[in-house]
N, C-alpha and C positions, 0 to 999 in steps of 0.2 A: 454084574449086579452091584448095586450102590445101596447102601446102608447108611443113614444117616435123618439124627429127627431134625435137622436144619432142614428145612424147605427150599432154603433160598438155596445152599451148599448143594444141596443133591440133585436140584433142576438146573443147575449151570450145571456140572459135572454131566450129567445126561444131554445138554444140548452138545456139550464138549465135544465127549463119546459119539453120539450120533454123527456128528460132524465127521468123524473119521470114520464113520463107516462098522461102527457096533454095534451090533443088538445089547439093550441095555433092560434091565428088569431094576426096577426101584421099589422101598421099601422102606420106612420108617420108625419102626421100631425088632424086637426080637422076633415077635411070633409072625410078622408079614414077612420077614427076611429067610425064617427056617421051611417057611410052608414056599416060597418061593425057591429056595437051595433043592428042597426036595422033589418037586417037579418041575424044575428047568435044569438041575445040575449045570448052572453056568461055570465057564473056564474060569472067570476071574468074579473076585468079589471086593469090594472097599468096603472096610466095616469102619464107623467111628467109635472112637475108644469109651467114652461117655452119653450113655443116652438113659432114658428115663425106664425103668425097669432092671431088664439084667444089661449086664454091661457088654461092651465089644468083644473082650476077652472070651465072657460066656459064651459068646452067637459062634468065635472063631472055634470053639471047641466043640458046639454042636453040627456047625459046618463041615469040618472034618468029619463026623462021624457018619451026616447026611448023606453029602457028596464029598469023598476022598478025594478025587483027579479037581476040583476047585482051590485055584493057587487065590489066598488072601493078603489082602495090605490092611494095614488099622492107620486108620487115618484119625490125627486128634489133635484137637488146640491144647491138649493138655501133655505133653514131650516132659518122659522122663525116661532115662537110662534103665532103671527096676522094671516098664511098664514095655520098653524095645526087648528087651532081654526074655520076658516073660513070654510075649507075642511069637518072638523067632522061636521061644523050646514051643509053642502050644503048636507049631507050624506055619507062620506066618511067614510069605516070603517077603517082605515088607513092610515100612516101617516109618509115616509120613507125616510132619506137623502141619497144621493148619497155620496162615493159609498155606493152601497148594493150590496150582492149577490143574490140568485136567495132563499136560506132559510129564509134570514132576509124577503125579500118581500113577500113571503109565511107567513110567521110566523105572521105579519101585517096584512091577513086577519083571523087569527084565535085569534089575541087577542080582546079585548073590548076598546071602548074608554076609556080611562082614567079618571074617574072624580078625580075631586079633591078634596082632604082631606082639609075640613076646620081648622085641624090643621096645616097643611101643605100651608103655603100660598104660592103663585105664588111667583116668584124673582122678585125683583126691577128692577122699569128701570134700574136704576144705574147697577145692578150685570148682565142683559142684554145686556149692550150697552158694558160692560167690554169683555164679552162674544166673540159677536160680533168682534168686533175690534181684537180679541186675534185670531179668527178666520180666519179673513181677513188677516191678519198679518202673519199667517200661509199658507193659501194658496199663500202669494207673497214671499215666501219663507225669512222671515225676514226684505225684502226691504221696509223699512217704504216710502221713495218714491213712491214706486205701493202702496203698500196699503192705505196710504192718496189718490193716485189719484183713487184705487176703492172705496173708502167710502165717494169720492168726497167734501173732507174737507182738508185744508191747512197744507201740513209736519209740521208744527211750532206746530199747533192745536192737532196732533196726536200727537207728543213729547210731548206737553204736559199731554196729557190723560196717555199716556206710563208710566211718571212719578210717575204719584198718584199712591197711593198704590188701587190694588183689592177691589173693594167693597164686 
């Protein structure tokens, strides 16, 4: 099942699917996606993390409750650390930014969660928040103007973050 109010995202994703030989049930917002979990009980589900009503998070927790044996991925152009983290404790076996194609989200449900190596500690806010911003930055195509107004912090503020050197 594919869950997603992209039109365009979720009918490639479904020719994708098809292509390889899956039955695919589609769905665009919460209430087509639960009313379909509930009578198809599909094996696998791609929910995105953002859509208009309740959110992915919610569908993944009504899904679980629907159908138990439905392994999910949250699929989302919005990738954060707090929103993977949330996802894997709600049961999520997967964990995907946008874009993806149709193998990386595949691929998603056949790896494991990731634990993490106590040698390997998590990044710093700091090396996060660099992250972030470099991110943002990137999708406003270098216009530090857009990008301070989507990270809704003052142009002056982000010049200065710019400046410091990478943590």
């Amino acid at each position: 099942m594919v869950v997603d109010d992209d039109d365009v995202l979720r009918n490639r994703l479904e020719k994708s699917f098809l292509r390889r030989g899956l039955v695919v049930y589609m769905a665009g917002d919460f209430d087509q996606a639960i009313g379909l979990a509930r009578l198809h009980q599909p094996s696998r589900a791609v929910l995105d993390l953002k859509m208009p009503g309740k959110s992915g998070l919610e569908l993944l927790r009504a899904i679980r409750d629907a159908s138990p044996s439905t392994d999910c991925v949250i699929l989302t152009g919005y990738g954060s650390i707090t929103n993977a983290v949330e996802a894997v404790k709600l049961g999520a076996v997967g964990y995907v930014t946008k874009p993806a194609d149709a193998d990386q989200v595949l691929a998603a449900f056949n790896d494991s969660p990731v634990i993490e190596d106590p040698e390997f500690p998590p990044p710093s806010l700091a090396s996060a928040q660099w992250e972030h911003i470099q991110r943002v930055l990137a999708d406003s195509g270098g216009n530090i103007s857009e990008a301070a107004r989507r990270l809704d912090i003052p142009r002056r503020t982000l010049q200065r973050k710019l400046k410091k050197n990478a943590p």
